[in-house]
C-alpha positions as CSV (number, residue, x, y, z in Angstrom):
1,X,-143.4,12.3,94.8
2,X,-145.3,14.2,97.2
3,X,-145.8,18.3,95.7
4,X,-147.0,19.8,98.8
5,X,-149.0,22.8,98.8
6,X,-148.5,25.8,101.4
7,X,-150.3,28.6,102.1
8,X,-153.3,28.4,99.6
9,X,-154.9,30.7,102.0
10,X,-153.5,32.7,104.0
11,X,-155.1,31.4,107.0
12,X,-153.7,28.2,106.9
13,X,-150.6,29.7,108.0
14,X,-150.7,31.0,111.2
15,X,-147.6,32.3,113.5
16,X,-147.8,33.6,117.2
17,X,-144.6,34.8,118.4
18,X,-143.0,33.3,121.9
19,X,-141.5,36.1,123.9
20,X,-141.2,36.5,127.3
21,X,-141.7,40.3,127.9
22,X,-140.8,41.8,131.1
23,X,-144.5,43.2,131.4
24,X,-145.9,45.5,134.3
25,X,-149.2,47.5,134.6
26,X,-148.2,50.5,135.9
27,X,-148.3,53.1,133.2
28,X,-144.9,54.7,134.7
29,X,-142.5,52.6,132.0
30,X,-141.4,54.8,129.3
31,X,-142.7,51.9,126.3
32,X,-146.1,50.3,125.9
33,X,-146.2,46.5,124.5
34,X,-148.9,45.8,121.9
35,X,-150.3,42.8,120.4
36,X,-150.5,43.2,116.5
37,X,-152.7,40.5,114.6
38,X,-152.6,41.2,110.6
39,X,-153.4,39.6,107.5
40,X,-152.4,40.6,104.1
41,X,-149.4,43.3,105.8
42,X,-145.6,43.2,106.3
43,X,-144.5,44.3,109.7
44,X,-142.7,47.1,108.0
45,X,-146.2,48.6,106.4
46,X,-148.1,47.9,109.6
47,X,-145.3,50.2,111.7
48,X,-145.6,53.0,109.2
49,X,-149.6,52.7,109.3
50,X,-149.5,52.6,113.0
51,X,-147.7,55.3,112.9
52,X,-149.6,57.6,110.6
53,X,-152.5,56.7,112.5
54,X,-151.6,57.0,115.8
55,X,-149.1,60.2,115.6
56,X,-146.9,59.1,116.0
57,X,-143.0,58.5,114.5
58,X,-141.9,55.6,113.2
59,X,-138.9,55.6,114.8
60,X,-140.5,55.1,118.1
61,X,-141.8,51.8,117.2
62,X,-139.9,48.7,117.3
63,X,-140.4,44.9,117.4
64,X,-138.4,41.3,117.8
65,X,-138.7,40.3,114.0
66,X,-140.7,40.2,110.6
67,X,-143.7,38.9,109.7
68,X,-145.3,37.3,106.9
69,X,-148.0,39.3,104.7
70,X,-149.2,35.9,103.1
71,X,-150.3,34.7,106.6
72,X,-152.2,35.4,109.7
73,X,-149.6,36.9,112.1
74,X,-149.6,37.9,116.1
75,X,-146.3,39.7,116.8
76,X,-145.3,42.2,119.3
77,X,-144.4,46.1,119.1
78,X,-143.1,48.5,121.6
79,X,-144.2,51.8,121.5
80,X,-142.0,54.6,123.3
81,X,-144.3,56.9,124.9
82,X,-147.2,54.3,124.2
83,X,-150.4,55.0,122.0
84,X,-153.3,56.4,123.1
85,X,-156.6,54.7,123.6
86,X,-158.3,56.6,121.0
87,X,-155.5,56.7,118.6
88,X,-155.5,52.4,118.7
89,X,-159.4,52.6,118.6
90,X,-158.9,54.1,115.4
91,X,-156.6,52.3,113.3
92,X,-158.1,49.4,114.3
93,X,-161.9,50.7,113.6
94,X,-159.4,51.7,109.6
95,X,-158.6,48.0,109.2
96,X,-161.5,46.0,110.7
97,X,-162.5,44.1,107.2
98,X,-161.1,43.4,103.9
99,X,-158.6,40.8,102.6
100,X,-156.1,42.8,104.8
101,X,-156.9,43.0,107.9
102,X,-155.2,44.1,111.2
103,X,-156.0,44.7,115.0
104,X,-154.1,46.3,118.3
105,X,-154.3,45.4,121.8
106,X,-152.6,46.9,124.7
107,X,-150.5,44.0,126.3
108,X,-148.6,46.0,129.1
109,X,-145.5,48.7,129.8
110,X,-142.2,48.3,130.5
111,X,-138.2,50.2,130.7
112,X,-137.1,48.6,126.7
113,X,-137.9,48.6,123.2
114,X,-137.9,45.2,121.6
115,X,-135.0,44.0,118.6
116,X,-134.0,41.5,117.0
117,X,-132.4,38.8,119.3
118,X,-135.5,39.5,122.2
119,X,-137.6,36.4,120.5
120,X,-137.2,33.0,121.5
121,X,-139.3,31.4,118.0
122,X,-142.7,30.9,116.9
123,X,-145.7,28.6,117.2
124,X,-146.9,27.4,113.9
125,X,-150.5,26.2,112.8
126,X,-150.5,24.9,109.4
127,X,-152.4,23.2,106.4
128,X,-150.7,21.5,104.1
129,X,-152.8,20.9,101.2
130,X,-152.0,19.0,98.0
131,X,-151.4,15.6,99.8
132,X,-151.7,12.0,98.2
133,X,-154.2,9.3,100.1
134,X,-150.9,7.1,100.5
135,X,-148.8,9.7,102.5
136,X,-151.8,10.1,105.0
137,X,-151.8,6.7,105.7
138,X,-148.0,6.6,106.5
139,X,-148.5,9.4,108.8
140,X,-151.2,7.4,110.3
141,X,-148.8,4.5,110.5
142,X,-146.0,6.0,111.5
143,X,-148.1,8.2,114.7
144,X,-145.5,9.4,116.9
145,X,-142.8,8.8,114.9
146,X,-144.1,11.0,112.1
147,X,-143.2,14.0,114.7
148,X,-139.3,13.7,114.7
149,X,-137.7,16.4,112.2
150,X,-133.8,17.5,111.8
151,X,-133.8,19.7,108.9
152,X,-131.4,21.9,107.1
153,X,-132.1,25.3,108.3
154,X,-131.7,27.4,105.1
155,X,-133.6,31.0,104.4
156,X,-136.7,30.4,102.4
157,X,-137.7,32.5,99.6
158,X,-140.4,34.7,101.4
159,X,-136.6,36.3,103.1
160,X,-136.1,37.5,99.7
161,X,-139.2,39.2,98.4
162,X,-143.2,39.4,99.0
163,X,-145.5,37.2,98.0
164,X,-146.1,37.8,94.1
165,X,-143.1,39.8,93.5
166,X,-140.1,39.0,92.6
167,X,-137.4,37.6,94.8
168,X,-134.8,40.3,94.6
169,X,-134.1,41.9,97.9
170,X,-130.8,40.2,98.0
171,X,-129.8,41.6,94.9
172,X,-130.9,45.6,96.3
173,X,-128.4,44.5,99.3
174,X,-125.9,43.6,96.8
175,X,-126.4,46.8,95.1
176,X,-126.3,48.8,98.2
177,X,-123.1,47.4,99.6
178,X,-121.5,48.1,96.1
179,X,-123.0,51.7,95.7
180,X,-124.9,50.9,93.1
181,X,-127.8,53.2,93.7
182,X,-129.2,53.2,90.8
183,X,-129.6,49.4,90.1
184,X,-130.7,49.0,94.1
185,X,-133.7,51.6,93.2
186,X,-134.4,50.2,90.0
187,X,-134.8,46.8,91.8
188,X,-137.0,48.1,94.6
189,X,-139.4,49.7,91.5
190,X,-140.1,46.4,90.5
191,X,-140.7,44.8,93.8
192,X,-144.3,45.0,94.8
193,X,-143.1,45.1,98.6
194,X,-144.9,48.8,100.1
195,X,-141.3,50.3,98.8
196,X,-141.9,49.8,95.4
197,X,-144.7,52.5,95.0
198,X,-142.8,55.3,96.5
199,X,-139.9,54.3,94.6
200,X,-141.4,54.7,91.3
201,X,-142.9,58.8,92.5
202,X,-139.5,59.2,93.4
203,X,-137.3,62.0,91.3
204,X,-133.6,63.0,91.7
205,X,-130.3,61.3,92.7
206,X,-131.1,57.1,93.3
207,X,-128.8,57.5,96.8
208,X,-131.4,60.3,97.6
209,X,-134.3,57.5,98.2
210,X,-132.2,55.6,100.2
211,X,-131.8,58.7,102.2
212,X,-135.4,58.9,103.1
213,X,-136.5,55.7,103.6
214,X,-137.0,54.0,107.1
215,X,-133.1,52.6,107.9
216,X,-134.5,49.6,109.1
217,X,-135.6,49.0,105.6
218,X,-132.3,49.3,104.5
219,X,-130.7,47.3,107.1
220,X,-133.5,44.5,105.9
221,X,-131.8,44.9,102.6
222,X,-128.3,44.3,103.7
223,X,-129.4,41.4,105.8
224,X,-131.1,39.6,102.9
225,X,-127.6,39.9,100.8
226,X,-126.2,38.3,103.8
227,X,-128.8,35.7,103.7
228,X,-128.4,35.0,100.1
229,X,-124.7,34.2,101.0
230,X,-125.1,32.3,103.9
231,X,-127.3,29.8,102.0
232,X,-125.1,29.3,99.5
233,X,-122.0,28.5,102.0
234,X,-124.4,26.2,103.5
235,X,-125.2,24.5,100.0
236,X,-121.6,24.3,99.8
237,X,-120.9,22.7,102.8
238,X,-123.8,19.7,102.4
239,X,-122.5,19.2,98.8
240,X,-119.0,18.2,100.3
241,X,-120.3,16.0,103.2
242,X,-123.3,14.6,101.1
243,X,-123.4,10.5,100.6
244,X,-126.4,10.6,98.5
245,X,-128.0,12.5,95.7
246,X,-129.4,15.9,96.7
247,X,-132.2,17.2,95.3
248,X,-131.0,20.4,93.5
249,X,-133.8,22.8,92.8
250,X,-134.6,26.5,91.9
251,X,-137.4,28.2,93.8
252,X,-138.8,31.4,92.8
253,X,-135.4,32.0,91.2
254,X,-133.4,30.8,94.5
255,X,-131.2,28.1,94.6
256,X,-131.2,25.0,96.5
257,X,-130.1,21.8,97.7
258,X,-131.9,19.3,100.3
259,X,-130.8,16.3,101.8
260,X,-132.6,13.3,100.3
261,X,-131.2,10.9,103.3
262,X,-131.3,12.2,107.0
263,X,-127.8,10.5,107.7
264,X,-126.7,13.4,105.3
265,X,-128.4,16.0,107.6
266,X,-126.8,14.6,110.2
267,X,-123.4,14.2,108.9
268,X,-124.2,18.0,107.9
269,X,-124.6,18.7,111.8
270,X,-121.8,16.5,112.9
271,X,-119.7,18.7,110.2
272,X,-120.7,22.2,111.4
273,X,-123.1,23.3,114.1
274,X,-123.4,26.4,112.8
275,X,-121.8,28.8,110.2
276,X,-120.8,32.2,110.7
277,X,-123.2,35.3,109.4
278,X,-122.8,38.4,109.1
279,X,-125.8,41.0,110.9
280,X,-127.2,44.6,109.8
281,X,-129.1,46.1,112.3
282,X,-130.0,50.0,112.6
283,X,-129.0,51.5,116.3
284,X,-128.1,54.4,117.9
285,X,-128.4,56.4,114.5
286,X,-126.2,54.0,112.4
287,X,-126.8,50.1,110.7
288,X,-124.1,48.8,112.8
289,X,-122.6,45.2,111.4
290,X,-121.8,42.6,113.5
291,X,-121.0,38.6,113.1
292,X,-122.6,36.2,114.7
293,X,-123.7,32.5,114.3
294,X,-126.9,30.7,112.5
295,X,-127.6,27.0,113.3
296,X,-127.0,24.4,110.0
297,X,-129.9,21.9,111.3
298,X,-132.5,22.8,113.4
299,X,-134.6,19.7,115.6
300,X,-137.9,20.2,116.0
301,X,-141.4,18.0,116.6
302,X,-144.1,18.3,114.5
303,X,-147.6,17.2,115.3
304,X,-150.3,16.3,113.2
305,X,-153.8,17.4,114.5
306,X,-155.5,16.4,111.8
307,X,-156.0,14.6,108.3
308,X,-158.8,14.4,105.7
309,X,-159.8,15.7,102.5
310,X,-158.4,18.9,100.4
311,X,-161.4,21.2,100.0
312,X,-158.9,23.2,97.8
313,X,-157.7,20.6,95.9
314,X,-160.5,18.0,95.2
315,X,-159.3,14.7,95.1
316,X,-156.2,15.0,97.4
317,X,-155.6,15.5,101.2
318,X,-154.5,17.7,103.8
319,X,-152.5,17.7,107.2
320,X,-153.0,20.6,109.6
321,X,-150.0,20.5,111.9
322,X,-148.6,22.4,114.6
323,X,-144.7,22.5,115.3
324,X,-142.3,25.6,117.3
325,X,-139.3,26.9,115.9
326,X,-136.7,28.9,117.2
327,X,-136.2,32.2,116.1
328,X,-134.9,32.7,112.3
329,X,-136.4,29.3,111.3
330,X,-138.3,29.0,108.0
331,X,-141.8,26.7,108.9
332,X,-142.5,26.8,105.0
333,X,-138.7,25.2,104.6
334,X,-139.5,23.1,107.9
335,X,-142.9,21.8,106.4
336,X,-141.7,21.3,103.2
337,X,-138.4,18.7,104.3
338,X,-140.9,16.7,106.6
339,X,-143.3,15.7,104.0
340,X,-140.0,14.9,101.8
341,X,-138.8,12.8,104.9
342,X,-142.4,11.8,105.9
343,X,-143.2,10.5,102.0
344,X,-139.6,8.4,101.8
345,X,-141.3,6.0,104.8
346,X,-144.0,4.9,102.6
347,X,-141.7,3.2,99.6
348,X,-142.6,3.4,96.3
349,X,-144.1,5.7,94.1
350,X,-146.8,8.2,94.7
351,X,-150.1,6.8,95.4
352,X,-153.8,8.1,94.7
């Protein structure tokens, strides 16, 4: 069996986001597009350093989704107002080097923030390390063929915590929703996401820090509950059209269940094209919930660019690849079910 390894470093995961923006160069629209490229940040620590930076609030910054901190990352923001040059100058000249790194560019203006729901997906570059000498050569075998990917689009674990913390921001929006303050903030001590800090300095009533703290934050929180959820009616669901063993598994303390036959993801499509989900977003002053719909299985293509030895893991190999995914889409979840599906060609056991 194939035990793929992802994101060793964190540039072997890179994302670039896909969006569209309606983008003139007349400085007369009320919010500036930038380009952010970071390493070693979540989007929500970049905003609030932006912001400090720059002078500018929080609040007036906004972007199309979240990005890794274990990764190299190029997203957009929307600045109402814009930044000025020296102000961008600045924070970039503040996190120039270092393990964590990030850089601005001006990319345009224009008459509308950016949300969730503005991105169409994200390009992928990755590494997967780890890889046996036997499973390169089906790749190679299989060429174009090794592309094709249905997979069962669940949330993967980096929705439910940061790298090297634990995966509990499910359990805050559990807390949250039950008005459990206490164990929500107790929760987010423990973290290690930028939250955790400022949650342990924090004195007085638990419901007080939730007060304080950016609402978009909090809407994050509610949304992984909702994710946690979700997954599990999904696992529920491929459990009651499966054929063929699945391949129950914990990861970082979240549950799973793959497919270990594609005619089970498909019957898994065929079943449900999508299940319902229920959305936390912050606007006009309030988290406003809403319903909406998340795909089961997602298509995709993956190509392989190239093959050869692991210099991380001597004695094994690695595939860099490049796929797209739509918006929502897990590429670690993504990668991880092709070189399941990709390994079942080459029959038999693992070889070295």
């Amino acid at each position: 069996m194939e035990h793929p390894i992802l994101k060793a470093r964190d540039t072997d995961f890179v994302v670039q986001e896909s969006m569209v923006l309606p983008v003139r160069d007349d400085e007369d629209g009320p919010f500036q597009y930038l380009r952010l490229r970071k390493r070693g940040f979540t989007t929500f620590e970049a905003v609030e350093r932006i912001a400090a930076v720059c002078g500018v609030p929080a609040s007036d910054l906004s972007t199309a989704g979240l990005k890794d901190e274990d990764a190299v990352t190029e997203q957009h923001l929307a600045c109402r107002g814009g930044l000025s040059p020296d102000g961008i100058a600045e924070f970039n000249h503040r996190h120039a080097s270092g393990e964590r790194t990030m850089r601005l560019s001006h990319h345009g203006y224009g008459d509308r923030g950016l949300r969730v729901g503005h991105l169409e997906g994200n390009g992928f570059r990755i590494i997967v390390r780890g890889l046996s000498a036997g499973f390169v050569r089906t790749v190679a075998a299989l060429g174009e063929r090794a592309g094709d990917l249905f997979f069962v689009n669940y949330y993967d674990t980096q929705r439910f915590g940061v790298a090297g913390g634990p995966r509990t921001t499910h359990q805050i929006g559990r807390a949250l929703l039950k008005k459990d303050h206490g164990t929500a903030l107790g929760l987010v001590r423990e973290s290690k996401s930028p939250e955790a800090e400022r949650a342990r300095r924090f004195t007085g009533p638990a419901s007080g820090f939730f007060d304080r703290i950016d609402p978009r934050v909090l809407a994050f929180y509610l949304c992984a509950h909702a994710s946690y959820v979700w997954n599990n009616q999904l696992t529920a669901l491929l459990r009651k059209i499966s054929r063929h063993p699945l391949d129950e598994t914990v990861r970082e303390g979240i549950p799973y269940a793959f497919a270990t036959h594609r005619d089970d993801v498909l019957a898994l499509l065929r079943e449900a094209t999508a299940l319902p989900y229920e959305r936390h977003r912050w606007s006009d002053g309030e988290i406003r919930r809403t319903q909406g719909l998340r795909p089961t299985v997602v298509q995709t293509r993956v190509r392989v660019d190239r093959t050869g030895e692991d210099t991380v893991t001597p004695g094994r190999y690695a595939c860099e690849l490049a796929l797209f995914l739509p918006s929502g889409c897990y590429a670690t979840n993504a990668v991880a079910q092709w070189v399941a599906w990709t390994a079942s060609y080459g029959g038999g056991p693992d070889q070295p």
